[in-house]
N, C-alpha and C positions, 0 to 999 in steps of 0.2 A: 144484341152483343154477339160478336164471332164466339165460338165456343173457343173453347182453352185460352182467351184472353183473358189470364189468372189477373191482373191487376186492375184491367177495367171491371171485371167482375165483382172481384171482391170488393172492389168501391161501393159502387153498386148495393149489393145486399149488404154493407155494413148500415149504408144511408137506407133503407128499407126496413133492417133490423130496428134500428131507431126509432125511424117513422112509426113502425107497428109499437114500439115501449109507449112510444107519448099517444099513441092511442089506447095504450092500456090490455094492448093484446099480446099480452107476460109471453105464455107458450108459444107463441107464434114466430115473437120475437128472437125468444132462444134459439127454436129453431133454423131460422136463417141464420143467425151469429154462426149455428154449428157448421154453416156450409161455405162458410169463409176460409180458404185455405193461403192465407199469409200474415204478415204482423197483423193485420187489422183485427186479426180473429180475439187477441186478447184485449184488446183495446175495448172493441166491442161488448164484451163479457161485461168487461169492468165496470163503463159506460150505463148499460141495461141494469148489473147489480145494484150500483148507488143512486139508480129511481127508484128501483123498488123499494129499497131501505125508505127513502121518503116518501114512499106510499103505502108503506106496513104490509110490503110483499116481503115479510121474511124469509119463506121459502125459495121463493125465484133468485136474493141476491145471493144466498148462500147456495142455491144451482149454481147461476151464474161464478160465484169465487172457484168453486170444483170445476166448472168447466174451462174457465180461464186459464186457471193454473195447467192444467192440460196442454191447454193451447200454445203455451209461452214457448214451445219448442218451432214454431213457427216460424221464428226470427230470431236474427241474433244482433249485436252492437247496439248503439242508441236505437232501433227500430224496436229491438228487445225490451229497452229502457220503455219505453213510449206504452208496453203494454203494463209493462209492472209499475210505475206510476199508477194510472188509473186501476189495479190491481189492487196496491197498496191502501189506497182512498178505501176504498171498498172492503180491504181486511177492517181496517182502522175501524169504519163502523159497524161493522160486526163486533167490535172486540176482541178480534184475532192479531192479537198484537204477537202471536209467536211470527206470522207470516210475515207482518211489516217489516221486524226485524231482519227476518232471512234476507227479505228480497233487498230493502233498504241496503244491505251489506252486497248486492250483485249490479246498486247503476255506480258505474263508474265517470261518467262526465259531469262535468262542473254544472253546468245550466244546468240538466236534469237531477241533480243534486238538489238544486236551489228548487227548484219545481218540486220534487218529492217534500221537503220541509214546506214549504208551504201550502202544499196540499194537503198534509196528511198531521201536520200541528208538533212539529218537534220542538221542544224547549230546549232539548241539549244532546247532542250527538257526541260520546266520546269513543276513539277505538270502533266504530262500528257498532256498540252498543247504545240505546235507546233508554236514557233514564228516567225522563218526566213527558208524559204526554197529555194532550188534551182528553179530557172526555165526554164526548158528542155525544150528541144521542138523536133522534130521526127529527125534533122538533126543532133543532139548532138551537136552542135556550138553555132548557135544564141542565144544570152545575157548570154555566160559562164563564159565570159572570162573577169575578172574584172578589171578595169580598160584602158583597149587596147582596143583602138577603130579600128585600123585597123588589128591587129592578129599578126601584124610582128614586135615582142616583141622579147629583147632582155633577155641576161642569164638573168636579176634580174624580169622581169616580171612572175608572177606567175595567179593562175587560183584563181575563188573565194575560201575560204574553205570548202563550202558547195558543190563542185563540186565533185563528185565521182570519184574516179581511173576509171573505166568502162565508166565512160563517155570521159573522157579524152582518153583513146583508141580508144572511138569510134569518139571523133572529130579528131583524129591523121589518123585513118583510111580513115575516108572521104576526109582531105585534102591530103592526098597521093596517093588517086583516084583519083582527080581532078588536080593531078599534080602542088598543092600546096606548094612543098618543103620546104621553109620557114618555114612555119605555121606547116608543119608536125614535122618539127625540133624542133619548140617551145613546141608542145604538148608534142614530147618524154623527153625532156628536164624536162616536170613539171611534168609527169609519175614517172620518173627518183627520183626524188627529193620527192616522195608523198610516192611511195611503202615502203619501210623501215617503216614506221610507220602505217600502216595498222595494226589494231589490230586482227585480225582473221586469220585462216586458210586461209583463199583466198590470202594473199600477197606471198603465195607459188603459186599459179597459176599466177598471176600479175609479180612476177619475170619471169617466162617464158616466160610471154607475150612481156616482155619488153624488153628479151633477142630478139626473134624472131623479134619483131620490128627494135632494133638497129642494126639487121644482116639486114633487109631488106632496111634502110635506106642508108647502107654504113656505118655506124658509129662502125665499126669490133673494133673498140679499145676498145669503150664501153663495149660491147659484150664480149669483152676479159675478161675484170672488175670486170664484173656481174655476166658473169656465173658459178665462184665459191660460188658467195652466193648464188644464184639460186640454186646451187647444196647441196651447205652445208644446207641449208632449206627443199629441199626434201627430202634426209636425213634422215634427224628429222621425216618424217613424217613414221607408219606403214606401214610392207607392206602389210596386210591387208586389208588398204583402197582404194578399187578401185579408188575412185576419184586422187589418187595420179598417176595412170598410162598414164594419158593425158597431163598432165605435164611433166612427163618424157618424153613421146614420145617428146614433143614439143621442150624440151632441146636437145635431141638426133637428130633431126633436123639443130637445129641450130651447134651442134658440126661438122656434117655432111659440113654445108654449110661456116665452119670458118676451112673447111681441118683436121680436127680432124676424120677420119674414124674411127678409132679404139675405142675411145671415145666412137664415138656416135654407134658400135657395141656392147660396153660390156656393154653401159646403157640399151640397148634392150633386150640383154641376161638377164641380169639380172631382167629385169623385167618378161619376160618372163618365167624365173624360179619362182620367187615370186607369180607369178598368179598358177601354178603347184604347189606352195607351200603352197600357204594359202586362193587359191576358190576351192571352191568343184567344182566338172565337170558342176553338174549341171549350176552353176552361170559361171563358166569357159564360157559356149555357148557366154554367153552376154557380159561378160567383153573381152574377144577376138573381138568381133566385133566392140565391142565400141574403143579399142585399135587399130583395124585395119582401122577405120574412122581416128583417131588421126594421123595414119599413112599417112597415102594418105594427110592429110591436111598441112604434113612438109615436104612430098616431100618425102615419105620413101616406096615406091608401092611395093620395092620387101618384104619389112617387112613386109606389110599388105597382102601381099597374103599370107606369110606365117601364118601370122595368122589365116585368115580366113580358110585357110586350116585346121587348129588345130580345128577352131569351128567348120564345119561341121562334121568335124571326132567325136568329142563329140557329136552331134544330133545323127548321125549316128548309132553308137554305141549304143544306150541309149535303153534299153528295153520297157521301158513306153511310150506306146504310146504320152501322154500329155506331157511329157520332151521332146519328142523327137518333134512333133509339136513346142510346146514354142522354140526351140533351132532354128528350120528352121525359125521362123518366125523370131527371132532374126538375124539371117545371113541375111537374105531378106532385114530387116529393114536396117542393117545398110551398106548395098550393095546399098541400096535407098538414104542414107544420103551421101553416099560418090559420088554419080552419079556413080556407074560403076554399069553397069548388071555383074550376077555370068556367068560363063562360062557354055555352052552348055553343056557338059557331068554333072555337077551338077546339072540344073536345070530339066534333065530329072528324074535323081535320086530324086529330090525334087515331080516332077509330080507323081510318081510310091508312095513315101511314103505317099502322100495325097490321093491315093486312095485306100492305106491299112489300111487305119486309121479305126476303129471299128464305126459303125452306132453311139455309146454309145456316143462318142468325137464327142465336136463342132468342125466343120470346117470354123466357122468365121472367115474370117484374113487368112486362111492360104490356 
């Protein structure tokens, strides 16, 4: 990367910072976050805090909430919004409901309004004041579930309303690691019955979720049901927006595993045209990779190599030195996210371009 290319940069080690959380290396991670110098530096914080909370790094997410808060002067307007959101999340489970209030009281736009409430479980906002909140806790379960004392609720039993679609996944997940079935049934159950009314863009990611859950449950009928609305929703959305390609994969997954091959081949294709059709090469590098994690997390390995192939071939290719850097590090990154190492003949090619890289360009990261 050129040196003082503040935005490429800070991309960069925010996706780095990351990569080091979900490998569990807390200190390392903060560290980079701290050398983020624009909006992304709170986002990051935030992001890094609310692993730790689910991984019983209490210390690091309560670093991370002090360092954040810090941070917040980084930015201003909705880029501002964007860090105190994932801020918020992160007071909330701590228990620092003095700070959700504050900040809750500083996003000013509508959509990240909506986003703040349903991230952070408001029952009722009045005046800027916060009257009735959820209370989480790092297992997603304990004290969610309103009125059911023992979990093993039948159809009419529901969640509180202050309970998040995202948390409900995440106590549907946990009880279906612990071999819970019952309980995992009840949560997909109230998932089921919630998502339809999600007012934002994310109940297009939530439909996918919930497809992928009802295939993983056994519940193939459901599945059945679903996945046209699922479908008719993504849809609707641009193909422009890369956040739409993680969804797709995730539908295409599930197509795959309800015997739909073909299905879940021309959802693939066609995404894959869409990205050739409306990212530029440059952003191609990162949205391929991140598509090729999507891949591998629905069971789809030979898609994801195909892709990852496509994205090195874009680094490859790329005349600029700093493109061409930023693209490898991206392949790297999300070759790390996905647990697989890139294959021997690439990562030599990778070693050769890092030492062609001009004295000029930082070699941080890469």
């Amino acid at each position: 990367m050129v040196r003082h290319d503040r935005d490429t940069e800070s991309k960069m080690q925010s996706a780095v910072a990351l990569a080091m959380q979900e490998a569990g290396m807390w200190e390392e991670a903060i560290t980079v976050a701290g050398m983020i110098e624009d909006y992304r530096r709170a986002i990051t914080f935030g992001q890094i805090g609310q692993s730790a909370v689910d991984q019983k790094q209490t210390k690091i997410a309560r670093t991370a909430l002090e360092l954040g808060e810090l941070s917040l002067g980084y930015a201003v307007g909705e880029f501002r919004e964007l860090g105190l959101i994932e801020l918020m999340d992160l007071a909330h489970r701590l228990d620092r409901k003095d700070l959700v209030e504050k900040w809750f009281k500083q996003v000013q736009t509508n959509e990240n309004k909506t986003r703040a409430n349903a991230r952070i479980s408001f029952a009722n906002v009045s005046g800027g004041e916060i009257s009735s909140m959820a209370q989480r806790s790092s297992d997603a379960e304990k004290d969610i579930y309103a009125g059911v004392k023992d979990l093993h609720g039948t159809s009419g039993d529901q969640a509180a309303p202050n309970v998040t679609v995202e948390e409900i996944f995440e106590a549907l997940e946990a009880a279906w690691k612990r071999g819970d079935k019952v309980t995992a049934a009840t949560w997909l159950q109230e998932a089921r019955r919630r998502i339809p009314n999600v007012p934002s863009v994310d109940r297009v990611g939530y439909w996918a979720s919930l497809c992928h859950w009802e295939v993983v449950t056994g519940k193939m009928d459901w599945a059945a049901l679903d996945l046209p609305k699922a479908q008719a929703e993504l849809d609707r959305i641009p193909a422009a927006y890369d956040f739409k390609y993680s969804w797709a994969i995730e539908l295409a997954g599930v197509y795959k595993k309800l015997g739909d091959e073909k299905r879940a081949k021309d959802l693939l294709e066609k995404e894959t045209l869409a990205v050739q059709k409306n990212v530029i090469p440059y952003f191609q590098m990162d949205v391929l990779g991140k598509m090729a994690v999507a891949a591998v997390d629905s069971g789809l390995m030979e898609q994801a190599n195909a892709w990852w192939t496509m994205a090195f071939a874009e680094a490859e290719k790329n005349q600029n030195p700093r493109s061409r850097a930023v693209g490898v590090i991206q392949y790297l990154l999300s070759h790390a996210q996905a647990g697989i190492k890139p294959d021997g003949p690439t990562l030599k090619k990778i070693t050769k371009m890092k030492a062609e890289l001009p004295e000029a360009y930082s070699k941080i990261g890469f």
